[in-house]
C-alpha positions as a Markdown table, in Angstrom:
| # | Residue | x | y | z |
|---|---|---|---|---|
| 1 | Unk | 18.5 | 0.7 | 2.4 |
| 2 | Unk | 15.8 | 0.2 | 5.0 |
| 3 | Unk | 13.4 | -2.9 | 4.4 |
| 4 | Unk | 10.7 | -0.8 | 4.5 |
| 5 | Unk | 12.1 | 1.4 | 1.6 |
| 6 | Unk | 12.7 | -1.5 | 0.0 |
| 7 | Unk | 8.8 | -2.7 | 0.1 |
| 8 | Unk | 7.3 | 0.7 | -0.7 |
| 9 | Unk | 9.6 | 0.7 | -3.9 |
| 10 | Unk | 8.8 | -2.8 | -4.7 |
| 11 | Unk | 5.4 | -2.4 | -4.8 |
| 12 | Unk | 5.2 | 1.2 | -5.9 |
| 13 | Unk | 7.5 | -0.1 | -9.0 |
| 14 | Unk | 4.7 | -2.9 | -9.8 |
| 15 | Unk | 1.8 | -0.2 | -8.7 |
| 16 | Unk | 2.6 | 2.4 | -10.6 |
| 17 | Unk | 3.6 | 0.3 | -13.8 |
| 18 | Unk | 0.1 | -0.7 | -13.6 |
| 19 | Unk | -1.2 | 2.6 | -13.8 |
| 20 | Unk | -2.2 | 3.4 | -17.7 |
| 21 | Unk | -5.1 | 5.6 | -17.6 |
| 22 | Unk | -6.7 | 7.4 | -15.1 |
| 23 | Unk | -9.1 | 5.5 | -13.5 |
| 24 | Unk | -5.8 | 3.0 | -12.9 |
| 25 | Unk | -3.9 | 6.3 | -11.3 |
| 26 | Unk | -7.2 | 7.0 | -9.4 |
| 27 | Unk | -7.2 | 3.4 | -8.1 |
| 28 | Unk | -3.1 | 3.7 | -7.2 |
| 29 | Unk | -4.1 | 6.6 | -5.1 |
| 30 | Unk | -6.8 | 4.9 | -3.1 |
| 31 | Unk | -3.9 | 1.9 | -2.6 |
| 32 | Unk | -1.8 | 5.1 | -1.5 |
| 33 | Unk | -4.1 | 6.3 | 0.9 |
| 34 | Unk | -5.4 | 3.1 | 2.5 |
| 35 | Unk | -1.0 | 2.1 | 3.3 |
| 36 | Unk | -0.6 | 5.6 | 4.7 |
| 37 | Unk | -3.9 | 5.4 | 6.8 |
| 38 | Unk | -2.2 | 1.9 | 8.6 |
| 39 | Unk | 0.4 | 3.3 | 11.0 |
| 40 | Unk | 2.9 | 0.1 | 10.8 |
| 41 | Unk | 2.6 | -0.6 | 7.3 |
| 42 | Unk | 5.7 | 0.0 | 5.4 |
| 43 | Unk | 4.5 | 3.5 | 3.8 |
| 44 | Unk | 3.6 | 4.9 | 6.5 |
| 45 | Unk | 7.3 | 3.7 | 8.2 |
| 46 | Unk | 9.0 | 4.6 | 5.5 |
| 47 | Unk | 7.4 | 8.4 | 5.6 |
| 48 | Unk | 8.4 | 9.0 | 9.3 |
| 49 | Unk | 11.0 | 11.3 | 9.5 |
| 50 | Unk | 13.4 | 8.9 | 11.6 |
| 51 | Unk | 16.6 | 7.7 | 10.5 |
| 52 | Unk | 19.7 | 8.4 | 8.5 |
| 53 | Unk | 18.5 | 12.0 | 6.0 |
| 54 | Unk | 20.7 | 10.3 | 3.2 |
| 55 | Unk | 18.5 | 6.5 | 3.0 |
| 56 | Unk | 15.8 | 8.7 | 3.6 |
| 57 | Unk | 16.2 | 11.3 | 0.8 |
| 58 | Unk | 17.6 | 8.1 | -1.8 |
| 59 | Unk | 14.0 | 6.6 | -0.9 |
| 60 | Unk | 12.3 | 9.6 | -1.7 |
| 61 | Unk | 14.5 | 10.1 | -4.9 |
| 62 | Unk | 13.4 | 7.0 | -6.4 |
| 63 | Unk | 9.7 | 6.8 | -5.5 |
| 64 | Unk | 9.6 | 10.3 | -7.4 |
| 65 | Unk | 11.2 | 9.2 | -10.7 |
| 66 | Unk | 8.9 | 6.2 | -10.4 |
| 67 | Unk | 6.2 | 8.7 | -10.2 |
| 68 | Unk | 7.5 | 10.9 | -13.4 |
| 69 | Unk | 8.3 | 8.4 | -14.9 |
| 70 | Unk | 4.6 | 7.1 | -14.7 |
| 71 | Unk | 3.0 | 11.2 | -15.2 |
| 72 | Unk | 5.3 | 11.6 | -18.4 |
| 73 | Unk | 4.2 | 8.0 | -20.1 |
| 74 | Unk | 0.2 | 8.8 | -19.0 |
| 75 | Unk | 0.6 | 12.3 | -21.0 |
| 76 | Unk | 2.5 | 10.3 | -23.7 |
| 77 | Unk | -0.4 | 8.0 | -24.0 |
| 78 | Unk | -3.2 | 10.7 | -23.7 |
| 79 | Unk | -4.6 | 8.5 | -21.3 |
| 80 | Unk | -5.2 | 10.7 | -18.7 |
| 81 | Unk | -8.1 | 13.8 | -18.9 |
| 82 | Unk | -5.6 | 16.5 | -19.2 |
| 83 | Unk | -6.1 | 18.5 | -21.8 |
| 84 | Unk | -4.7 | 18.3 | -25.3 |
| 85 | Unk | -2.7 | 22.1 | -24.3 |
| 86 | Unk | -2.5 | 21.5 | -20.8 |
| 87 | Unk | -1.0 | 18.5 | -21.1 |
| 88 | Unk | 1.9 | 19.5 | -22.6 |
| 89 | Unk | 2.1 | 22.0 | -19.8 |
| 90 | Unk | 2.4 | 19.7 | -17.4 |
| 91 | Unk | 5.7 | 18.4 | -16.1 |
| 92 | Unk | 6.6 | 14.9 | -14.3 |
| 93 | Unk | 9.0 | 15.7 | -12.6 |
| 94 | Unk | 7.2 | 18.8 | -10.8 |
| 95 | Unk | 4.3 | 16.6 | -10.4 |
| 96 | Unk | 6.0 | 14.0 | -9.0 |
| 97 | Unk | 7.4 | 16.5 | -6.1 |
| 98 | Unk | 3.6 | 17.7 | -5.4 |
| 99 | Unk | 2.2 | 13.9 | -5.3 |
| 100 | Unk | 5.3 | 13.2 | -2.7 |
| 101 | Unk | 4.6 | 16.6 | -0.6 |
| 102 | Unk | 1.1 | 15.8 | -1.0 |
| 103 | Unk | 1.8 | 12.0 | 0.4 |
| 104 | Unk | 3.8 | 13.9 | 3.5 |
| 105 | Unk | 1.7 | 16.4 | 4.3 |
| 106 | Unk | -1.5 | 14.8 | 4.1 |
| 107 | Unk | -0.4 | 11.5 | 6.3 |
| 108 | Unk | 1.1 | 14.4 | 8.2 |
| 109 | Unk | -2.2 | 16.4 | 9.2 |
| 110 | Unk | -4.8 | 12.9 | 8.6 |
| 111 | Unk | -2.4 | 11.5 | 11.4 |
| 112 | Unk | -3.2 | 14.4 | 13.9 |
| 113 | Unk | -6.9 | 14.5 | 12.6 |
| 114 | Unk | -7.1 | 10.9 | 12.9 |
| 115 | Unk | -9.4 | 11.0 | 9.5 |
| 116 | Unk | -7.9 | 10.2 | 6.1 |
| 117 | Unk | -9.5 | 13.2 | 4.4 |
| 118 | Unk | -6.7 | 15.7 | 4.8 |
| 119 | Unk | -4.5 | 12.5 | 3.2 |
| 120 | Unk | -7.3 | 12.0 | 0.2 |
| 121 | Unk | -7.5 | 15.9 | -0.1 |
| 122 | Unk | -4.1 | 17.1 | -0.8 |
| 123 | Unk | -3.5 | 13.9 | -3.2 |
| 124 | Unk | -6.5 | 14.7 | -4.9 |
| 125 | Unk | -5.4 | 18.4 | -5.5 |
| 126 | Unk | -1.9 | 17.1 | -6.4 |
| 127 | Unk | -3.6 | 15.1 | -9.0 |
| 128 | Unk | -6.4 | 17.0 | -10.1 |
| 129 | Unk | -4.3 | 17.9 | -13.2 |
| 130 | Unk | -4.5 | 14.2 | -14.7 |
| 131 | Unk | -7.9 | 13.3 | -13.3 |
| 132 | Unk | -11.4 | 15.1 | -13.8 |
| 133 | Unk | -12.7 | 13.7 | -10.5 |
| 134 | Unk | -10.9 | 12.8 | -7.1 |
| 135 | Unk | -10.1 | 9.8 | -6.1 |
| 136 | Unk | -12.8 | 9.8 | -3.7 |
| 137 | Unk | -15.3 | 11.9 | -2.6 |
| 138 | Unk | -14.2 | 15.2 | -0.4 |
| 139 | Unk | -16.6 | 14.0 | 2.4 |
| 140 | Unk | -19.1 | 11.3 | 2.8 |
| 141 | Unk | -22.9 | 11.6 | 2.0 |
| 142 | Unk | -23.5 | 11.6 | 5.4 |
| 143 | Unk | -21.0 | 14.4 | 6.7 |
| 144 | Unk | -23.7 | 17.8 | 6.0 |
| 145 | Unk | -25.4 | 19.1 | 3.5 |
| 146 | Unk | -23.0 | 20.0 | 0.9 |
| 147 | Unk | -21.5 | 16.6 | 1.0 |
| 148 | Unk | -21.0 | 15.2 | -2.7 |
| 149 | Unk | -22.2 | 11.9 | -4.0 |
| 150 | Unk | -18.8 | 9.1 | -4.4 |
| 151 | Unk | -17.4 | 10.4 | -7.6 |
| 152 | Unk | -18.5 | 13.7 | -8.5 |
| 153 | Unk | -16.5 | 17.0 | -7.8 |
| 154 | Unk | -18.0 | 19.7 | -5.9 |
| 155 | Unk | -18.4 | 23.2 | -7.7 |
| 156 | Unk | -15.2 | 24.4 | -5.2 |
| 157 | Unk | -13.1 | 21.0 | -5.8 |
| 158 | Unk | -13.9 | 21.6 | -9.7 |
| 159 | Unk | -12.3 | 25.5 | -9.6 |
| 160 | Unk | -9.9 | 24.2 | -7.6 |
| 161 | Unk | -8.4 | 21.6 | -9.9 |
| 162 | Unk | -8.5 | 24.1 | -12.5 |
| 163 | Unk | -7.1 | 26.4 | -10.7 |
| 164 | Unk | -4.0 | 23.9 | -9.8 |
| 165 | Unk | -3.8 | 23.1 | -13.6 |
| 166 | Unk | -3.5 | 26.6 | -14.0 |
| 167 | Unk | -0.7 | 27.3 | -12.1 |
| 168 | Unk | 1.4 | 24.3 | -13.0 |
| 169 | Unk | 1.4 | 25.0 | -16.7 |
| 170 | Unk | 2.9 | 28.8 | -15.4 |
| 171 | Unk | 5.6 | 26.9 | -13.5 |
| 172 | Unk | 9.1 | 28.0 | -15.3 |
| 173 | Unk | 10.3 | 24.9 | -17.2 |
């Protein structure tokens, strides 16, 4: 496997074990967001799609069942802010896909804007049903008007969280 698999499962194995409410989840998606922003460091390497499909798709294998594995023990625990009902709705491994497309995509698109907010965006939404706020703010207080204070979820983030819970607890099991 690729050494830079290799580091982004290392650390994701010790990051993610870490992870046991969801302030500690918010705080691995930060960590997330800040490798991904750094184009040599090893997540950001290892999410190029460059080299053989099959390292590549055993890579992305096991940083999703770290992932589930991590999404089913938070709902075990109740340590996260998903609801009592929704969190029985809610399924690691399906969440686990939407954190990794999230993780593409949004380097994907923050690479071409060269601004991590498409990045912090699309994990926050991926997220949203674990965590009653994102990770960060949408924007900063100084990009406009409608800009949020650090921590707080805009009116249109809130629906939209709800709205993602929503439609994970329809997915088929």
């Amino acid at each position: 496997m690729k050494d830079h698999f290799a580091q982004v499962l290392a650390r994701e194995r010790a990051g993610l074990a870490a992870v046991t409410d969801g302030p500690t989840l918010a705080g691995w998606s930060r960590g997330v967001v800040d490798e991904l922003s750094a184009p040599q460091s090893p997540y950001a390497l290892a999410l190029r799609p460059t080299g053989e499909v099959t390292d590549r798709a055993d890579f992305l294998d096991r940083w999703r069942e770290l992932i589930a594995e991590t999404v089913d023990r938070l709902l075990r625990s109740g340590a996260t802010s998903a609801t009592a009902g929704a969190s029985g709705d809610i399924d690691g491994d399906r969440t686990a896909v939407l954190v990794l497309a999230a993780l593409h995509g949004g380097s994907i698109l923050s690479q071409l804007a060269q601004d991590p907010w498409p990045l912090i965006a699309a994990l926050d939404l991926a997220l949203a049903p674990l965590l009653a706020v994102p990770a960060r703010p949408a924007r900063s207080a100084t990009d406009g008007p409608d800009a949020q204070p650090a921590g707080t979820m805009s009116p249109a983030a809130a629906r939209s969280a709800a709205a993602t819970r929503e439609a994970i607890s329809t997915f088929p099991s």
